[in-house]
OpenMM code with the backbone's topology and positions (N, CA, C; nanometers):
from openmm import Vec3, app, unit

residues = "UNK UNK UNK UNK UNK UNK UNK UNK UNK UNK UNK UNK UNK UNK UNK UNK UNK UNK UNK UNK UNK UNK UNK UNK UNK UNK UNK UNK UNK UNK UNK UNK UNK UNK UNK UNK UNK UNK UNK UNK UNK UNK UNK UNK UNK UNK UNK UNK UNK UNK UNK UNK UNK UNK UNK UNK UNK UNK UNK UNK UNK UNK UNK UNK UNK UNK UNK UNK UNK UNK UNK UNK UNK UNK UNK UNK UNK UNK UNK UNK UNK UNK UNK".split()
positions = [
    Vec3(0.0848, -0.1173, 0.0000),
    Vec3(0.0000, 0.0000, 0.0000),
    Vec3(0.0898, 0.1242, 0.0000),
    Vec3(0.0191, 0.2522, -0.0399),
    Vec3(0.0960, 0.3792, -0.0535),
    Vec3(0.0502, 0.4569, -0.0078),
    Vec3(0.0816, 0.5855, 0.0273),
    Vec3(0.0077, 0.6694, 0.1102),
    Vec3(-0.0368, 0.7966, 0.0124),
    Vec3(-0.1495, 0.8352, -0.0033),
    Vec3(-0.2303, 0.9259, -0.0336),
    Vec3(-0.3659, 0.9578, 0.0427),
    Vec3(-0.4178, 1.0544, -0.0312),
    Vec3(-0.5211, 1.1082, -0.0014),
    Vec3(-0.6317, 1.1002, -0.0614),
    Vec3(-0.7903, 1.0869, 0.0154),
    Vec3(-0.9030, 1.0968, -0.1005),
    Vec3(-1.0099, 1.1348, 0.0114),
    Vec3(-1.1396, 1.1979, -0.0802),
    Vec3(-1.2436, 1.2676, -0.0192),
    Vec3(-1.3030, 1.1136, 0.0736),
    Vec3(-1.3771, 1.1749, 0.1811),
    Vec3(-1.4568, 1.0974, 0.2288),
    Vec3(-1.5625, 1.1668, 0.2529),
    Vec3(-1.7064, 1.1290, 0.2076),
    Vec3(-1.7042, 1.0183, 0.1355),
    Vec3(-1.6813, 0.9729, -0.0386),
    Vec3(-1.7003, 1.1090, -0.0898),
    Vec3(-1.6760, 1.0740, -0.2433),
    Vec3(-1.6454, 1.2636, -0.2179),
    Vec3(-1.5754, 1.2823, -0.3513),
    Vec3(-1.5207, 1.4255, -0.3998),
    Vec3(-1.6785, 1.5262, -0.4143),
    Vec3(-1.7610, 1.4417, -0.4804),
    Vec3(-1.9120, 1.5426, -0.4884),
    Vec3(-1.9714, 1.5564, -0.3729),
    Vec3(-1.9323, 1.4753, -0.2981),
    Vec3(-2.0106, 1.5089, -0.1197),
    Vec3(-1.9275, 1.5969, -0.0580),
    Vec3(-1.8386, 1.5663, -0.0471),
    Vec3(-1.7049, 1.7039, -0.0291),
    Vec3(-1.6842, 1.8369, -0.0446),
    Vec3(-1.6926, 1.8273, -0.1955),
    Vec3(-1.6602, 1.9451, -0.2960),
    Vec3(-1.7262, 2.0677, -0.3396),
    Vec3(-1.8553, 2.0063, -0.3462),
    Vec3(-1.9446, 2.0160, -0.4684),
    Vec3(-2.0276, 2.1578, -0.4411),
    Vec3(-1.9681, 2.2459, -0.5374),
    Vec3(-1.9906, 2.3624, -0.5699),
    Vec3(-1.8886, 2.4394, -0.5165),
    Vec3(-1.7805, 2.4284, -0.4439),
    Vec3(-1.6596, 2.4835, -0.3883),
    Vec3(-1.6056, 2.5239, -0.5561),
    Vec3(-1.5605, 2.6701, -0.5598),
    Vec3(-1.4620, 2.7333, -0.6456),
    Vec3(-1.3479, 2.6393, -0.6881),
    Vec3(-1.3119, 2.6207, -0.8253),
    Vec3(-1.1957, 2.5575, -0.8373),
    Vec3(-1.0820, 2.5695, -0.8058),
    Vec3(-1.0653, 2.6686, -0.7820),
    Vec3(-0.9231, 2.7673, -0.7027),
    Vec3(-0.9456, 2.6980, -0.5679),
    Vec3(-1.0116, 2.7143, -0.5186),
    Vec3(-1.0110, 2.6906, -0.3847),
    Vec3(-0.9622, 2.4958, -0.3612),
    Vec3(-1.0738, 2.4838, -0.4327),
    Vec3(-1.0807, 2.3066, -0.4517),
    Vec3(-0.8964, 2.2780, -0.5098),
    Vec3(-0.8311, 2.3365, -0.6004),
    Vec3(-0.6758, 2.3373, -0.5782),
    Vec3(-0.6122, 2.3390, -0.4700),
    Vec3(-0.6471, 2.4659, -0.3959),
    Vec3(-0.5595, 2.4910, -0.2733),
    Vec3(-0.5696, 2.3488, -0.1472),
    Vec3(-0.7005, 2.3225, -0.1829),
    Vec3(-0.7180, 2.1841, -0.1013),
    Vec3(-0.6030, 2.0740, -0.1038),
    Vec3(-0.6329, 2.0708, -0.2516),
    Vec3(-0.5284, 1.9045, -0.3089),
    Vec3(-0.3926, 1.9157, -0.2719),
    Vec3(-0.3668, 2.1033, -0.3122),
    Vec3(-0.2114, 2.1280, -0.2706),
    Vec3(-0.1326, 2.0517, -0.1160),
    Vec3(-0.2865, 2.1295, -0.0091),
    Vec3(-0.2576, 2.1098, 0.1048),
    Vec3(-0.2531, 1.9596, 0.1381),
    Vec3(-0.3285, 1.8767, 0.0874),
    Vec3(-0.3590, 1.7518, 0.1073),
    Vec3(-0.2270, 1.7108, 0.0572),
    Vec3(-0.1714, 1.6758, -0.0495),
    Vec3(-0.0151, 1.6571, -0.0750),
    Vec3(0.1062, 1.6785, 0.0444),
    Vec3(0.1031, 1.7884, 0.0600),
    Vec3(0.1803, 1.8231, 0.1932),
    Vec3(0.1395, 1.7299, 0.2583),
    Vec3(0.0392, 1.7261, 0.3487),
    Vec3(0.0027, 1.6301, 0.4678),
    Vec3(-0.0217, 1.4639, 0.4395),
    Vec3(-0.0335, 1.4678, 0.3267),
    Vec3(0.0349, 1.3295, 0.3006),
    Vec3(0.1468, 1.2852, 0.3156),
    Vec3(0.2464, 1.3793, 0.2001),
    Vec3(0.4080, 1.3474, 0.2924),
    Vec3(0.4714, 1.3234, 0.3914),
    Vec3(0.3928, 1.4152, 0.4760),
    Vec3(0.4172, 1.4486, 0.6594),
    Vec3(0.3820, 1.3037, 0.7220),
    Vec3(0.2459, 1.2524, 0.6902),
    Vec3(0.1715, 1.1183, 0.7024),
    Vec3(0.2927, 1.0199, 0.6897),
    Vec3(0.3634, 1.0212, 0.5562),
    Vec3(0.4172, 0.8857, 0.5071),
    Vec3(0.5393, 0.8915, 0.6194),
    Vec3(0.6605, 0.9768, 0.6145),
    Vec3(0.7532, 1.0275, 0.6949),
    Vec3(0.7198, 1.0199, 0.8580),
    Vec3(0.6063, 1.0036, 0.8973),
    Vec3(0.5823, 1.0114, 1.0683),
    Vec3(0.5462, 0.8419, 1.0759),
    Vec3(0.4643, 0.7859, 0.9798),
    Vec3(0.4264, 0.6564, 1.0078),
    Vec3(0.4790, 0.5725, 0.8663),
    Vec3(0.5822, 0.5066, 0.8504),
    Vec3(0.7174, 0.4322, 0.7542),
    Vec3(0.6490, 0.3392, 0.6843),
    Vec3(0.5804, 0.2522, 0.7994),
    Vec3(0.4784, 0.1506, 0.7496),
    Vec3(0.3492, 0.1223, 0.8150),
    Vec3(0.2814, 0.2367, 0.8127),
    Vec3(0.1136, 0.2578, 0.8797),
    Vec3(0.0612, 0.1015, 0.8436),
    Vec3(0.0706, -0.0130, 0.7739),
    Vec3(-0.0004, -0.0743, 0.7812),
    Vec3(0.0507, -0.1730, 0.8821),
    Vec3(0.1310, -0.1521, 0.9743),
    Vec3(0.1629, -0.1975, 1.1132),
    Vec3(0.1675, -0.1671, 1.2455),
    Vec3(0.1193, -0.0078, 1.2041),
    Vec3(0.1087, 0.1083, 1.3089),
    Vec3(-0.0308, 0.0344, 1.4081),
    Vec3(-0.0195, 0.0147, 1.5318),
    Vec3(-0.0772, -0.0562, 1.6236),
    Vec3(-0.1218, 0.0770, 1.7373),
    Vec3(-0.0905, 0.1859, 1.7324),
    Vec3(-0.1137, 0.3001, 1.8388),
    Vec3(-0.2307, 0.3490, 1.8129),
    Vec3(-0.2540, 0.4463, 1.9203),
    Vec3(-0.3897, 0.4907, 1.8934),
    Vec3(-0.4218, 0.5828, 1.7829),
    Vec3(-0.5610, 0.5488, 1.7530),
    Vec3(-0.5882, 0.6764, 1.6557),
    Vec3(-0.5597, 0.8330, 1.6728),
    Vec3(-0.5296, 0.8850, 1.5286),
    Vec3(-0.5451, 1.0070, 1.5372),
    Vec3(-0.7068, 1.0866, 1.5174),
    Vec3(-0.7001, 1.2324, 1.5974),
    Vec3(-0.8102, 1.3151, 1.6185),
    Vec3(-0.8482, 1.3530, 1.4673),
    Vec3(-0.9666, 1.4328, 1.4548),
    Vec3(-0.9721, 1.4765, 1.3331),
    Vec3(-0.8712, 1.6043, 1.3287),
    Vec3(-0.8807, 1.6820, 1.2313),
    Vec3(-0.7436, 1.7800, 1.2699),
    Vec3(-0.8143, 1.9065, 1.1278),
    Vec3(-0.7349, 2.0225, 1.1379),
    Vec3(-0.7854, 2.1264, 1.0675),
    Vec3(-0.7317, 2.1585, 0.9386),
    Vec3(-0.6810, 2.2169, 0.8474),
    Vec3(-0.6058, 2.2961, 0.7911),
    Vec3(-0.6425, 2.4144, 0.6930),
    Vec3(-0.5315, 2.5028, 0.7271),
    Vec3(-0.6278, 2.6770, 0.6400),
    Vec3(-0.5767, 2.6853, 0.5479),
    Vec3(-0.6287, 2.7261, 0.4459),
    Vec3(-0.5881, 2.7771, 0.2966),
    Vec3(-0.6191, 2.9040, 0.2859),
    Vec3(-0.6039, 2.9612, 0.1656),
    Vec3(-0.5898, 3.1571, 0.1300),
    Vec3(-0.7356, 3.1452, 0.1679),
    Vec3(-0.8414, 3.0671, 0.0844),
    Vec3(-0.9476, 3.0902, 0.0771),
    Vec3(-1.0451, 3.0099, 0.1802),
    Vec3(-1.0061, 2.9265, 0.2641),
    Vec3(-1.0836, 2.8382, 0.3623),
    Vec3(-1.0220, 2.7900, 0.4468),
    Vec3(-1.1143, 2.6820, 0.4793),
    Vec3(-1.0374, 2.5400, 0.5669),
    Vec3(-1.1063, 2.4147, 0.5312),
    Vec3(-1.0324, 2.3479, 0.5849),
    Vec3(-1.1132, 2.1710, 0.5759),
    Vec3(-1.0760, 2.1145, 0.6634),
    Vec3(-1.1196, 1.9853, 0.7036),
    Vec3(-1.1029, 1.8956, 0.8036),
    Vec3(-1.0948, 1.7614, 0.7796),
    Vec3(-0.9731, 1.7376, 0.7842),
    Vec3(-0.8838, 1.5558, 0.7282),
    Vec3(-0.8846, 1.4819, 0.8776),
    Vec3(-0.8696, 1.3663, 0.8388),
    Vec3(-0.8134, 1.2906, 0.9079),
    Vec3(-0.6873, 1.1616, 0.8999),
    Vec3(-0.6133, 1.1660, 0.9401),
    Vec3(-0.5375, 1.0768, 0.9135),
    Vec3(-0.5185, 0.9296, 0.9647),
    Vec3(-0.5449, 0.8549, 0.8749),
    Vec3(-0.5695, 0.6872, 0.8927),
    Vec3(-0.4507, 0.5779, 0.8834),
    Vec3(-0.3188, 0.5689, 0.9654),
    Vec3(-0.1597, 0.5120, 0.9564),
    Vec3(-0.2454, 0.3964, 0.8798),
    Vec3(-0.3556, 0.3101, 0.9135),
    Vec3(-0.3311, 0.1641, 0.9417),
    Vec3(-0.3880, 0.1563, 0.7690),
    Vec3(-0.4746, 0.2335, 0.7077),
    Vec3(-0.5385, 0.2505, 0.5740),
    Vec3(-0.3984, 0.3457, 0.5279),
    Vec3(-0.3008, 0.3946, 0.5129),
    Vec3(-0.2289, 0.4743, 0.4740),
    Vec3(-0.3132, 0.5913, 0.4065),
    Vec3(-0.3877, 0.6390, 0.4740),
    Vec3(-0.4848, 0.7112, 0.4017),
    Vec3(-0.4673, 0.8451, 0.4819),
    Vec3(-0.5323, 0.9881, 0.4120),
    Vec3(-0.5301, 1.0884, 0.4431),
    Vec3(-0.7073, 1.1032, 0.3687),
    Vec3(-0.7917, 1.1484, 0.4831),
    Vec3(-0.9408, 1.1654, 0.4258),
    Vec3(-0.9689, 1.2759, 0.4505),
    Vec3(-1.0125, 1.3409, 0.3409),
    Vec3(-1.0664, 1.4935, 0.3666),
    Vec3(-1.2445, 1.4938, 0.3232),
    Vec3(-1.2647, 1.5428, 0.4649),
    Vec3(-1.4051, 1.5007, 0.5355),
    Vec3(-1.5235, 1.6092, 0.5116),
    Vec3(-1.4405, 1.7508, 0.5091),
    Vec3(-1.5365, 1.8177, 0.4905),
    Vec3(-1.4350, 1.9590, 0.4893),
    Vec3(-1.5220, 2.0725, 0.3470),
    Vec3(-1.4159, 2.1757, 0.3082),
    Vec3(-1.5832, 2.3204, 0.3424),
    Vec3(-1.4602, 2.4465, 0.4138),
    Vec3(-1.5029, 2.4964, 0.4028),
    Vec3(-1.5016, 2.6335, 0.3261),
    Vec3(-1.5462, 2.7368, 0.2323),
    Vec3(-1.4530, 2.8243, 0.1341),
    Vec3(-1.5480, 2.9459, 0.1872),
    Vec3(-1.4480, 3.0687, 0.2146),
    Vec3(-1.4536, 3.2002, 0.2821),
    Vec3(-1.5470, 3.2784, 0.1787),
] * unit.nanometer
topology = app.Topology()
chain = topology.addChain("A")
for resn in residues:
    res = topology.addResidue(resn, chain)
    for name in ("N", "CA", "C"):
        topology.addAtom(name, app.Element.getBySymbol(name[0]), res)
């Protein structure tokens, strides 16, 4: 498995009607915190500790709210909000 990111539950439940600019600045951020993800947990699909909280992050134009999943190598972005 590899570590990325994807909407939960689908990109149109997520997204949908968010500015495309904005909906960029998302993916940008989501990239970053994927990296951070892969680099803190080597091989999440052995990671046995407790879960992580949901967590925030701001962009020019909003915020959203991910969560990060070691044991799914996953990064889920749950819900976006645009200013």
């Amino acid at each position: 498995m590899s570590w990325c990111w994807e909407y939960n539950p689908d990109e149109a439940g997520v997204v949908a009607g968010a500015p495309l600019a904005f909906v960029a600045q998302i993916e940008k951020k989501a990239d970053e915190i994927v990296r951070a993800a892969a680099a803190l947990y080597l091989d999440g699909t052995t990671y046995r500790g407790p879960g992580e909280r949901m967590k925030t992050a701001d962009v020019d134009d909003g915020i959203f709210w991910y969560m990060i999943i070691p044991r799914d190598e996953r990064v889920y972005i749950l819900r976006v909000q645009a200013l």
